[in-house]
N, CA, C and O of each residue as an XYZ file, in Angstrom:
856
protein
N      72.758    126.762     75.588
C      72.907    125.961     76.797
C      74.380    125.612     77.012
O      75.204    125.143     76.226
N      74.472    125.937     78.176
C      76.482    125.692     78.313
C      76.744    123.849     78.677
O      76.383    123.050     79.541
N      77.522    123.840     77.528
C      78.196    122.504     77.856
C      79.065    121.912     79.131
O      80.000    122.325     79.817
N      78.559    121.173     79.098
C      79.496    120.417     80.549
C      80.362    119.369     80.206
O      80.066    118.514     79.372
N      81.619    119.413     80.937
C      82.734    119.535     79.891
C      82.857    117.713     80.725
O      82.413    117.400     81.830
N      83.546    116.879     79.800
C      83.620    115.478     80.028
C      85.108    115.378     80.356
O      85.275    114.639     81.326
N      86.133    115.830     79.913
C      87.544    115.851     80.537
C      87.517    115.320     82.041
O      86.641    115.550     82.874
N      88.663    114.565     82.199
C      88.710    114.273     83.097
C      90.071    115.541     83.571
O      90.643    116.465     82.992
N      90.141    114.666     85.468
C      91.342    115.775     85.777
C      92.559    115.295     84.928
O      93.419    116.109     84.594
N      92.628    114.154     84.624
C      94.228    113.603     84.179
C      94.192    114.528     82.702
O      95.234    115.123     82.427
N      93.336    114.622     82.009
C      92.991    114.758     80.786
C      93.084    116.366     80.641
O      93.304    116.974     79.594
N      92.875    116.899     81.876
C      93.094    117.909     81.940
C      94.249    118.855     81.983
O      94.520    119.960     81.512
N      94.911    117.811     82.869
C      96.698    117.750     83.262
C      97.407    117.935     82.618
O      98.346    118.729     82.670
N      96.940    116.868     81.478
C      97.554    116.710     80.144
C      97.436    117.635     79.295
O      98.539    117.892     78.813
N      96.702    118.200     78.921
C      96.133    119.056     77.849
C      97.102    120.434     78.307
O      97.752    120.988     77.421
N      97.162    120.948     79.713
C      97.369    122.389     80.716
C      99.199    122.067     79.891
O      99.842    122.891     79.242
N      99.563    120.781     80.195
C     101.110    120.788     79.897
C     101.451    120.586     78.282
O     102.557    120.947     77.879
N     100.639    120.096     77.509
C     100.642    120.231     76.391
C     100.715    121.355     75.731
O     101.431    121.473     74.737
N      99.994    122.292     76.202
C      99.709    123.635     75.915
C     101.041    124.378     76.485
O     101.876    124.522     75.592
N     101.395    124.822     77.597
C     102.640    124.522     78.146
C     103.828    124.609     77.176
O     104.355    125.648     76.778
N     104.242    123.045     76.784
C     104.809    123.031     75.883
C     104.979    123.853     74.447
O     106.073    124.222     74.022
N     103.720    124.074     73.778
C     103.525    124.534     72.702
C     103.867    126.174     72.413
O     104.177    126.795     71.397
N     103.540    126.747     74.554
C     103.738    128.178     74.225
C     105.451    128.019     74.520
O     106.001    129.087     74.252
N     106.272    127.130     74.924
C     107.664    127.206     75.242
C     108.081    127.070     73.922
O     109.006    127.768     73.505
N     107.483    126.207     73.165
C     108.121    126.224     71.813
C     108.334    127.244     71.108
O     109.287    127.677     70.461
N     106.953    127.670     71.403
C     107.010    129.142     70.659
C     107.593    130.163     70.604
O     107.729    130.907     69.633
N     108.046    130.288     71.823
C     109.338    131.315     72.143
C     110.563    130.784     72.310
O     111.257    131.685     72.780
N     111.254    129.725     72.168
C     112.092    129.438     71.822
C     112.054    130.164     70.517
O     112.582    131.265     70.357
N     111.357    129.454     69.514
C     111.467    129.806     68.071
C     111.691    131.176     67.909
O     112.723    131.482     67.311
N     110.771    132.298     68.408
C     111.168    133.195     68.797
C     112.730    134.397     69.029
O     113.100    135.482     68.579
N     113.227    133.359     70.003
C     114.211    133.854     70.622
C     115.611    133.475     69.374
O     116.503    134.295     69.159
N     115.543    132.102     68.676
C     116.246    131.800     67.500
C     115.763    132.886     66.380
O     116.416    132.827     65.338
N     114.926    133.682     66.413
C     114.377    134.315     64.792
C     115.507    135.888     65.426
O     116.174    136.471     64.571
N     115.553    136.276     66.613
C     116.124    137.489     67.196
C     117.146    136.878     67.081
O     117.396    136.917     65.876
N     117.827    136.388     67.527
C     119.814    135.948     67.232
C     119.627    136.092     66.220
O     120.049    137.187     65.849
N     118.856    135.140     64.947
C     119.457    135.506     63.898
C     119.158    136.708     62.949
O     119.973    136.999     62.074
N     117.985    137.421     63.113
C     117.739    138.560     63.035
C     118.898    139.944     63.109
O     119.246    140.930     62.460
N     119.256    139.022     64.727
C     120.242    140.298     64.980
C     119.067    141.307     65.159
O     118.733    142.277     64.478
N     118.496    140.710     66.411
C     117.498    141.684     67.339
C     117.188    141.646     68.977
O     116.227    142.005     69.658
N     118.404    141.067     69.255
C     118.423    140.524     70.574
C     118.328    141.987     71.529
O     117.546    141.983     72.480
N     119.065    143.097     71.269
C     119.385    144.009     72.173
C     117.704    144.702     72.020
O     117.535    145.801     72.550
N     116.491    144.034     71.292
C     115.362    144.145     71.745
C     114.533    143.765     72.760
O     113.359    144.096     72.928
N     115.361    142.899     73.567
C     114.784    141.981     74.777
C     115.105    142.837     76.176
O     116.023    143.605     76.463
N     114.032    142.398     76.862
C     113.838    142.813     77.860
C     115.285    142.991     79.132
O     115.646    143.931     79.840
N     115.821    141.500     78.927
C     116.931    141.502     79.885
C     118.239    141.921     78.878
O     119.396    141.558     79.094
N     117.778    142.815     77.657
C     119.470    143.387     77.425
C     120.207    144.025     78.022
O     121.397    143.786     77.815
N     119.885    145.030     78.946
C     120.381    145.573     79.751
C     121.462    144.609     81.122
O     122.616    144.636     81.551
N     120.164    143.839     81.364
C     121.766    143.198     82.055
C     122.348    142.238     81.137
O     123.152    141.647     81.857
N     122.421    141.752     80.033
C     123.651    141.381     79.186
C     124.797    142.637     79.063
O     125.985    142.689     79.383
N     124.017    143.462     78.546
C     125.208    144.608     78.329
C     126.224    144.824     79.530
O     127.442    144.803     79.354
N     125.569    145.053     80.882
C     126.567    145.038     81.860
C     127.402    144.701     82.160
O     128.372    145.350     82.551
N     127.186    142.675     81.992
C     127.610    141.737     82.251
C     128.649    141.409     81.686
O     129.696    141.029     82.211
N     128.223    141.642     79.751
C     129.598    141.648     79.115
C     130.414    142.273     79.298
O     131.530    141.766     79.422
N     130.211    143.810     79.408
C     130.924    144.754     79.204
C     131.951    144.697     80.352
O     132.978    145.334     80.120
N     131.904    144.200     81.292
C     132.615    144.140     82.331
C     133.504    142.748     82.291
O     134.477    142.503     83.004
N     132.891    141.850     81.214
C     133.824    140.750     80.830
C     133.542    139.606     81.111
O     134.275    138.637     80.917
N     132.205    139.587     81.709
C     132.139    138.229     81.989
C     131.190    137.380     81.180
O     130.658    138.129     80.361
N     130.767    136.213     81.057
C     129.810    135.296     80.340
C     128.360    135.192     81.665
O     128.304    135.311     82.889
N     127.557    134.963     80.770
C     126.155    134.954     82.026
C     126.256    133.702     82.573
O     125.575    133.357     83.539
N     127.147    132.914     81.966
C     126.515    131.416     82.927
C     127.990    131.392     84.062
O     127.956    130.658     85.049
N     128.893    132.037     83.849
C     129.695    132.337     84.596
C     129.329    133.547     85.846
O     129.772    133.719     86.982
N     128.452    134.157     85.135
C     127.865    134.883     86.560
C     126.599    134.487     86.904
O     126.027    135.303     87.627
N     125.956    133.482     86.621
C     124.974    132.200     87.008
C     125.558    131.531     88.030
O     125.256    131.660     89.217
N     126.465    130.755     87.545
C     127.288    130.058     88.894
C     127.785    130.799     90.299
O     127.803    130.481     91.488
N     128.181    131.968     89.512
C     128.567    132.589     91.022
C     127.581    132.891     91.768
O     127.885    133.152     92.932
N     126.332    132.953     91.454
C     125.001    133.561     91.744
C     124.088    132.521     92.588
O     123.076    132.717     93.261
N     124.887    131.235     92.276
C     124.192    129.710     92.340
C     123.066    129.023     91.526
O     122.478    127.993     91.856
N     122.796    129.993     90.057
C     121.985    129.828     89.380
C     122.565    128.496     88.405
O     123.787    128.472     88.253
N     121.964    127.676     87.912
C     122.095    126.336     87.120
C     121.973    127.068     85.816
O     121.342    128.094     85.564
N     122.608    126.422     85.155
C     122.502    126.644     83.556
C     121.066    126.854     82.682
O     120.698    127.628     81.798
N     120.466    125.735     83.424
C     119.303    125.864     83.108
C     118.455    127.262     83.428
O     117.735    128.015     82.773
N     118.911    127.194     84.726
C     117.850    128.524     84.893
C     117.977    129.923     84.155
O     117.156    130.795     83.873
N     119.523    129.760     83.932
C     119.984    131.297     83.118
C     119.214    131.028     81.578
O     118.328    131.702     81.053
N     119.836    129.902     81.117
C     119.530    129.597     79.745
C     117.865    129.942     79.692
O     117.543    130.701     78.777
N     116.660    129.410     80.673
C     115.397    129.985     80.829
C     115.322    131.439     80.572
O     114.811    131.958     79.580
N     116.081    132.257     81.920
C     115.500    133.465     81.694
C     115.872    134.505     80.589
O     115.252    135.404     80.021
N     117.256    133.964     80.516
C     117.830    134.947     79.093
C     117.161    134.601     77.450
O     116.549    135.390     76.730
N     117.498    133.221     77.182
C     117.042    132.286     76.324
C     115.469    132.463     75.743
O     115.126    133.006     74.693
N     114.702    131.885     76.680
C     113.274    131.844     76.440
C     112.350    132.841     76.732
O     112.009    133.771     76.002
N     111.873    132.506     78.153
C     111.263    134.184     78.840
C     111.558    135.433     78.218
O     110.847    136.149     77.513
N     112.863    135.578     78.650
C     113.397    137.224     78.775
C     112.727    137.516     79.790
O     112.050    138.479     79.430
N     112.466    137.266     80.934
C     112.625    137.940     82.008
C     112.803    136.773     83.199
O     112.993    135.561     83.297
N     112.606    137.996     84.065
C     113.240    137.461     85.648
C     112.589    138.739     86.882
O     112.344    139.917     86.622
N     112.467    138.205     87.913
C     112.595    138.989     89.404
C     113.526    139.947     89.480
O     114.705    139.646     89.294
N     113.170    141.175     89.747
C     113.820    142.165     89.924
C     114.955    141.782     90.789
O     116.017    142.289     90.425
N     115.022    141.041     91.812
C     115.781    140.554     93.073
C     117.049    140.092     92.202
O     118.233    140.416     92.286
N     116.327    139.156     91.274
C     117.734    138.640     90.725
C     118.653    139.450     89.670
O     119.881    139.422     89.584
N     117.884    140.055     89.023
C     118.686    140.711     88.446
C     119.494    141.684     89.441
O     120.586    142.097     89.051
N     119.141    141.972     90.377
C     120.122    142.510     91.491
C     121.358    141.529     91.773
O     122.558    141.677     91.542
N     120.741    140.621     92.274
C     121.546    139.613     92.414
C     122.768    139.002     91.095
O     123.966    139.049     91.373
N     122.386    138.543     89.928
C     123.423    138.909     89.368
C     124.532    140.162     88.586
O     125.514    139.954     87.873
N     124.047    141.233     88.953
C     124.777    142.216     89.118
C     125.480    142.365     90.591
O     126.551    142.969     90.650
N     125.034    141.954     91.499
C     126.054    142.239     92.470
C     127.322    141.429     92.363
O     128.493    141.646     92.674
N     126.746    140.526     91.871
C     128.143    139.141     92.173
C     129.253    139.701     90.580
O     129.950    138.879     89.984
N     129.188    140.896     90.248
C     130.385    141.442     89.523
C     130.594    142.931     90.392
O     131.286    143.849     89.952
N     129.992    142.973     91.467
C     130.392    144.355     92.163
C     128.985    145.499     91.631
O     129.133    146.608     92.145
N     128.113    145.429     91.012
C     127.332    146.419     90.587
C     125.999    146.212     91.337
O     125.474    145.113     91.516
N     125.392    147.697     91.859
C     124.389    147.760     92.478
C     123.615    148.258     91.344
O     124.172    148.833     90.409
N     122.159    148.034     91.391
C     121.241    148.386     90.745
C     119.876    149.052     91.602
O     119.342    148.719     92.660
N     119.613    150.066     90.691
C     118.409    150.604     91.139
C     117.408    151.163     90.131
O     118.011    151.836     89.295
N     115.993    151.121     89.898
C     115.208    150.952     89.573
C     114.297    152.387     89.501
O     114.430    152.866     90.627
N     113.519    153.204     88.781
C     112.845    153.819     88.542
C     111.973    154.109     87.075
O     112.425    154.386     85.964
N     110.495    153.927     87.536
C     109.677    154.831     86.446
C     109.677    156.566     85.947
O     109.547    157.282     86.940
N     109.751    157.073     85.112
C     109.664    158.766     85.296
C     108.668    158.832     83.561
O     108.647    158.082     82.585
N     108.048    159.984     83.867
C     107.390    160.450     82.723
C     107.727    160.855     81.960
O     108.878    161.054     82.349
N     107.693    161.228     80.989
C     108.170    162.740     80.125
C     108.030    163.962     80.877
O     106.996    164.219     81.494
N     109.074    164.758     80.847
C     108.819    165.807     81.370
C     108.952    166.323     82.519
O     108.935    167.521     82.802
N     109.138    165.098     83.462
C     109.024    165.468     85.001
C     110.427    165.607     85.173
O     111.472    165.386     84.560
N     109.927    166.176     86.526
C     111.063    167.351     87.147
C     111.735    166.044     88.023
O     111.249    165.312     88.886
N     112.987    166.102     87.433
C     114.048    165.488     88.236
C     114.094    165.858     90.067
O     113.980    166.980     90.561
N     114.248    164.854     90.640
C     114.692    165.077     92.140
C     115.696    166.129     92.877
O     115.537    166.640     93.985
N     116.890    166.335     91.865
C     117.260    167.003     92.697
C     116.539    169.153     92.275
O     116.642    170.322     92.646
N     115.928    168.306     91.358
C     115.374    170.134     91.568
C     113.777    170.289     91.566
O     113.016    170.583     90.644
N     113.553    170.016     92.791
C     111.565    169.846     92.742
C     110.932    170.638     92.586
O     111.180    171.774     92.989
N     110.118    170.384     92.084
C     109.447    171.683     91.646
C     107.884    172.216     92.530
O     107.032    171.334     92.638
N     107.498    173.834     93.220
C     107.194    173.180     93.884
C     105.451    173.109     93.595
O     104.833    173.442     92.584
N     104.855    172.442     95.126
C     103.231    171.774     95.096
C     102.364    173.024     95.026
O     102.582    173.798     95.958
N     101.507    173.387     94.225
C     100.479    174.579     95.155
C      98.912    174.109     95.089
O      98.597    173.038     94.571
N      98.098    174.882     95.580
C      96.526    174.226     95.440
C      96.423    175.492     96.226
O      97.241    176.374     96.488
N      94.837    175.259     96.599
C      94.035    175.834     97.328
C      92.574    175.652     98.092
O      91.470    175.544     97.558
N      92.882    175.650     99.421
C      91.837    174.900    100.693
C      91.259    176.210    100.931
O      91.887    177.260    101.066
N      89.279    175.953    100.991
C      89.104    176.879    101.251
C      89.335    178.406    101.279
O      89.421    178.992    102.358
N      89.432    179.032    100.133
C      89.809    179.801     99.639
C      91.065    180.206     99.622
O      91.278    181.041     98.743
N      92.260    179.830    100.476
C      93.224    180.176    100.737
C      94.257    179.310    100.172
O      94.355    178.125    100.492
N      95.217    180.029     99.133
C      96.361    179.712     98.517
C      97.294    179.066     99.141
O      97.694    179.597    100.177
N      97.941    177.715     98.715
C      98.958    177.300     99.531
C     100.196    176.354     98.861
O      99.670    175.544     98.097
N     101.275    176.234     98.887
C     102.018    175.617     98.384
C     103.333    174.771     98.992
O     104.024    175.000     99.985
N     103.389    173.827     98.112
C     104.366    172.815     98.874
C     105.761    173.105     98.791
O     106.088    172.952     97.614
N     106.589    173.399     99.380
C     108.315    172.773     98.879
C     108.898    172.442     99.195
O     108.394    171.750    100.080
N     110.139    172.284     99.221
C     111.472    171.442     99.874
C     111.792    169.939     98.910
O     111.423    169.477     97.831
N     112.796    169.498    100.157
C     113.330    168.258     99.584
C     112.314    167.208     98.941
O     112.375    166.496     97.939
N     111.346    167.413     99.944
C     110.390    166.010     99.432
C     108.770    166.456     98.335
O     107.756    165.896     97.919
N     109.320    167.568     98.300
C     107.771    168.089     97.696
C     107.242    167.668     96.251
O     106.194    168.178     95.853
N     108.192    166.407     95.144
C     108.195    166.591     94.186
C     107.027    165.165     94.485
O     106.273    164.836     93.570
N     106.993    164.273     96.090
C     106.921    163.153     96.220
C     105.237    163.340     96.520
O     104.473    162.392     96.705
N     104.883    164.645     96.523
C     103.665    164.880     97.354
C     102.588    165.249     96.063
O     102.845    166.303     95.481
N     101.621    164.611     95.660
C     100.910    164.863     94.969
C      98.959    165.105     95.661
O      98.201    164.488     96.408
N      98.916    166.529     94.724
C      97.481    166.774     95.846
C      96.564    166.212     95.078
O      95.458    166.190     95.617
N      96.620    165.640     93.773
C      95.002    164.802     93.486
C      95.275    163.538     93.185
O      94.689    162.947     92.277
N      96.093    163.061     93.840
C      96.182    161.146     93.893
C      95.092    160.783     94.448
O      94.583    160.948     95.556
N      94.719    160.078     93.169
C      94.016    158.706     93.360
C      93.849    158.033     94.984
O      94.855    158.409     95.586
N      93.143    157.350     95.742
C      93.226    156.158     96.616
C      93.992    155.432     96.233
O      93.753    155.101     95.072
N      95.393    154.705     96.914
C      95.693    154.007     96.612
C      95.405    152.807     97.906
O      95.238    153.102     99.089
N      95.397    151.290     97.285
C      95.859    150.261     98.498
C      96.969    150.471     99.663
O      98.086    150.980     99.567
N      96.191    149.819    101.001
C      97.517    150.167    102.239
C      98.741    149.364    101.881
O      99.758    149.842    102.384
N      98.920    148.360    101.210
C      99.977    147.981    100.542
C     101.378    148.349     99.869
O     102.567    148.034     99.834
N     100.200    149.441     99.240
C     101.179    150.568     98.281
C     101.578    151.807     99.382
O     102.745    152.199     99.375
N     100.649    152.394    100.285
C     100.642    153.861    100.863
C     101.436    153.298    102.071
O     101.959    154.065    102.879
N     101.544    151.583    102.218
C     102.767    151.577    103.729
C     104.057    151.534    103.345
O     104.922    151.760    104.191
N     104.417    151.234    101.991
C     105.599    150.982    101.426
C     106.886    152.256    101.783
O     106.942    153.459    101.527
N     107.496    151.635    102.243
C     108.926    152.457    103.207
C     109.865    152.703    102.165
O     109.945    151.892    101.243
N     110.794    154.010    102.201
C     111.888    154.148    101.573
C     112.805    152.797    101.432
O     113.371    152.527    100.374
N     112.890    152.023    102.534
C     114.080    150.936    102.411
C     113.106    149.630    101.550
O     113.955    148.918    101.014
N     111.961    149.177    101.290
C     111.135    149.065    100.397
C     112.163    148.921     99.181
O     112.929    149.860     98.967
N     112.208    147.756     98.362
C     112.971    147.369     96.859
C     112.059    148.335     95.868
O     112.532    149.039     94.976
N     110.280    148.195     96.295
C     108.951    148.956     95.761
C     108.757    149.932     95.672
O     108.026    150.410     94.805
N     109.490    150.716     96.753
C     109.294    151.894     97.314
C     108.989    153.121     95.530
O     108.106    153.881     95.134
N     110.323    152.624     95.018
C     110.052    153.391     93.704
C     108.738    153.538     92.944
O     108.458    154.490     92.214
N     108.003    152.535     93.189
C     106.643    151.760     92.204
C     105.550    152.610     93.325
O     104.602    153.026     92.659
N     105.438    152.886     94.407
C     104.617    153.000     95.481
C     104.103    154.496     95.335
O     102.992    154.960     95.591
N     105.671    155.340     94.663
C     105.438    156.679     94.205
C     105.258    157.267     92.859
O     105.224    158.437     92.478
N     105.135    155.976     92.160
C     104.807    155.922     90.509
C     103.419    155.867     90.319
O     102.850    156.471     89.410
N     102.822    155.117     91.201
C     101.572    154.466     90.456
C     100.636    155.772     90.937
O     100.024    156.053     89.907
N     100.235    156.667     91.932
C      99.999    157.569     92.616
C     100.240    158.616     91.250
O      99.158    158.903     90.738
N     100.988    159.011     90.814
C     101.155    159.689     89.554
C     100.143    159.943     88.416
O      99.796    161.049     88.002
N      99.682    158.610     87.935
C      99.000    157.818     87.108
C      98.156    159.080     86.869
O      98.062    159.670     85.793
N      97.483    159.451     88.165
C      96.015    159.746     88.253
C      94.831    159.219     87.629
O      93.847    159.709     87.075
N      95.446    157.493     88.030
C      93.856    156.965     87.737
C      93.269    155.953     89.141
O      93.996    155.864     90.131
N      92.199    155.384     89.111
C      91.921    154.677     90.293
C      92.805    153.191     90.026
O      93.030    152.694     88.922
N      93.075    152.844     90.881
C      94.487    151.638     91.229
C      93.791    150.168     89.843
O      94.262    149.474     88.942
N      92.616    150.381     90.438
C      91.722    148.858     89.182
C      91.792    149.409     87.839
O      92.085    148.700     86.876
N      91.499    150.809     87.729
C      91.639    150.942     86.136
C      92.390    150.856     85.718
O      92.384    150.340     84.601
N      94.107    151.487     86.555
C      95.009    151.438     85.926
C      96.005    150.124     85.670
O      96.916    149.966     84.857
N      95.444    149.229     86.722
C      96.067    147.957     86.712
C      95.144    146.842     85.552
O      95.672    145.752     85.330
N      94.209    147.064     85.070
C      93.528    146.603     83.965
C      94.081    147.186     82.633
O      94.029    146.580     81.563
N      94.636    148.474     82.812
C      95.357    148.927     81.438
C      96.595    148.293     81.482
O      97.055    147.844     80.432
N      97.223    148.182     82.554
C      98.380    147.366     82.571
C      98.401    146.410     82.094
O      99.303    146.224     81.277
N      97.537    145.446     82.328
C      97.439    143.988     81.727
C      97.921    143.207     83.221
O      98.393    142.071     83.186
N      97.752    143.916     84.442
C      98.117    143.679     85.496
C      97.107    142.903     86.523
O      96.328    143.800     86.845
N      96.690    141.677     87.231
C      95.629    141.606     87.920
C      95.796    142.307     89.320
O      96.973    142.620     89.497
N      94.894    142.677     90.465
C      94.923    143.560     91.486
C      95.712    142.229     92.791
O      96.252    142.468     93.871
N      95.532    141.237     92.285
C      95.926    140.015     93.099
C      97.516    140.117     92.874
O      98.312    140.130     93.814
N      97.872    140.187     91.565
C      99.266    140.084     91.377
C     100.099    141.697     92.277
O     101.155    141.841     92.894
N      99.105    142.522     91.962
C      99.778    143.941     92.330
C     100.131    143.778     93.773
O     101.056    144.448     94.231
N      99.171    142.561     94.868
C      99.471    142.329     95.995
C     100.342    141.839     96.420
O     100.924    141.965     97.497
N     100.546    141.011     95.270
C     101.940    139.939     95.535
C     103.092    140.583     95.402
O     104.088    140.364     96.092
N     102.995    141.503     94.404
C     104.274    142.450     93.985
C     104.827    143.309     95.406
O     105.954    143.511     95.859
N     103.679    143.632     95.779
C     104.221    144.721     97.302
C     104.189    143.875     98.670
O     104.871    144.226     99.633
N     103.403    142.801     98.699
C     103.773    142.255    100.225
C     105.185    141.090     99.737
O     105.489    140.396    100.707
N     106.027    140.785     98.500
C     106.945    140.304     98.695
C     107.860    140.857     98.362
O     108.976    140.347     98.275
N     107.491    142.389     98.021
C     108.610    143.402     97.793
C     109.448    142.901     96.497
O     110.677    142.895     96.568
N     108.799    142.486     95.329
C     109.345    142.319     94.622
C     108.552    141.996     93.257
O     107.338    141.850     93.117
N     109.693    141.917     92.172
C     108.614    142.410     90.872
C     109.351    141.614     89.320
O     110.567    141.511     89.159
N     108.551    141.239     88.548
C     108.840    140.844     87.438
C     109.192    141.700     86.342
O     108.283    142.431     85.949
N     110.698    141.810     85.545
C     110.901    142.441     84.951
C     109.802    143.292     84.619
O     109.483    144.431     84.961
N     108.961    141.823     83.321
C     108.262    141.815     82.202
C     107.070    142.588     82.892
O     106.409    143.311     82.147
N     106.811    142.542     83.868
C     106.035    143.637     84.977
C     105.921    145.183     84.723
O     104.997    145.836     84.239
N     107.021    145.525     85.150
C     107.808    146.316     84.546
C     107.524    147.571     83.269
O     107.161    148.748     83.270
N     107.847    146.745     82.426
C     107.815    146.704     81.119
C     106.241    147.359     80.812
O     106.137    148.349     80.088
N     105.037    146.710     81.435
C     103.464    146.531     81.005
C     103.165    148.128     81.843
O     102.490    148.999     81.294
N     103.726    148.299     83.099
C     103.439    149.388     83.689
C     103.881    150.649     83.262
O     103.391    151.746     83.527
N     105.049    150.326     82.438
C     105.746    151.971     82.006
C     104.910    151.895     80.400
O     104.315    152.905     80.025
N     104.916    151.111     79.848
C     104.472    151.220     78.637
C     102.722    151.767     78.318
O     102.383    152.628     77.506
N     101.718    150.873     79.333
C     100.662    151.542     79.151
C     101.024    152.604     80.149
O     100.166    153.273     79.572
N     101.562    153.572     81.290
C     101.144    154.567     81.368
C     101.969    155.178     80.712
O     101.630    156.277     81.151
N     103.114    155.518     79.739
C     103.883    156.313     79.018
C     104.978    156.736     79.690
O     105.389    157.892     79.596
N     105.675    155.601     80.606
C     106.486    156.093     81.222
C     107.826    155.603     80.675
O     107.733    155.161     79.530
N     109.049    155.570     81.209
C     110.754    155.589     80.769
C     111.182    154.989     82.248
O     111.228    155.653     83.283
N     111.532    153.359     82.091
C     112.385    153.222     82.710
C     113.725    153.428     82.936
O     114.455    153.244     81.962
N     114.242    153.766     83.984
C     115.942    154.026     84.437
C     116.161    153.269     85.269
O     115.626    153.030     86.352
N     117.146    152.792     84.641
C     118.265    151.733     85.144
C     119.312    152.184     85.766
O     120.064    152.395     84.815
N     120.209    152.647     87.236
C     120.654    153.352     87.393
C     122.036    151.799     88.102
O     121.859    150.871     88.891
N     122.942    152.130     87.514
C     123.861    150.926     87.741
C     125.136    151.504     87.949
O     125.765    152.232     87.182
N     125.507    151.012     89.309
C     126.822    151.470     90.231
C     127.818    150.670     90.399
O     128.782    151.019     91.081
């Protein structure tokens, strides 16, 4: 017989931020065992440390220029390890560097040399090529109008022609992700994406992110 729970809302409040707390602690602790480890360049946002230094600057110095508070850097570098794709744009621009974003498989055929489509309709042989033919896949999955309206000028646009790849249906593969189908909505109608996002999508489907930095 299922219990019915006596908590109140305050009690509840309490408990949600308690908990809260306990998982912030936890990765703090965390994030102190990697410094001293000397395992930091295992984190998610090493890549933009590396940039950042390498070009000379300190992150809370390109926080400020960014209008980011100490706090917030110290959050995402510090604790999290991650952040919005946007921003990490964002603090790479404010040292002059553009960033751009892609999933790729093993194996696949680079853009500038596509390789090309073929199949066959009704008995008759047919095949794809040119510039865009590497983008055209003949047994994709259904995907959401979300994903299939997503425009070249699209931040997503990259993700829109990744997930189509997969060759699985959009729920299975976003359940292997560790992804909910609600979040995948949020990701494409605000054109934007969480590192640690990221990270869950290339890893369960076996893919290699590139970081392509100008």
């Amino acid at each position: 017989m299922k219990q019915i729970s006596t908590e109140t809302p305050e009690q509840r409040q309490a408990r949600y931020r308690q908990n809260q707390k306990n998982r912030e602690a936890h990765v703090r602790e965390e994030r102190k065992r990697e410094v001293a480890q000397n395992q930091t360049k295992d984190r998610r946002l090493s890549f933009l440390v590396s940039v950042i230094t390498a070009l000379g600057y300190k992150l809370s110095q390109v926080g400020r220029m960014c209008g980011f508070s100490q706090q917030s850097i110290s959050w995402m570098f510090g604790v999290v390890d991650d952040c919005l794709l946007s921003k990490a744009e964002k603090l790479l621009g404010a040292v002059g560097i553009t960033l751009k974003v892609r999933i790729k498989k093993e194996g696949s055929v680079p853009p500038r040399s596509p390789k090309p489509k073929s199949g066959s309709n009704k008995g008759v042989k047919f095949r794809i090529e040119g510039r865009f033919a590497e983008e055209v896949h003949l047994t994709n999955p259904k995907m959401p109008d979300y994903v299939n309206n997503c425009t070249p000028s699209d931040r997503m646009y990259f993700l829109a022609l990744y997930l189509p790849t997969c060759g699985m249906p959009i729920t299975s593969l976003m359940k292997k992700c560790g992804i909910q189908m609600a979040s995948l909505s949020y990701i494409f109608t605000h054109d934007d994406i969480k590192i640690s996002q990221l990270f869950k999508i290339a890893k369960a489907t076996g893919g290699e992110i590139v970081w392509k930095v100008d």
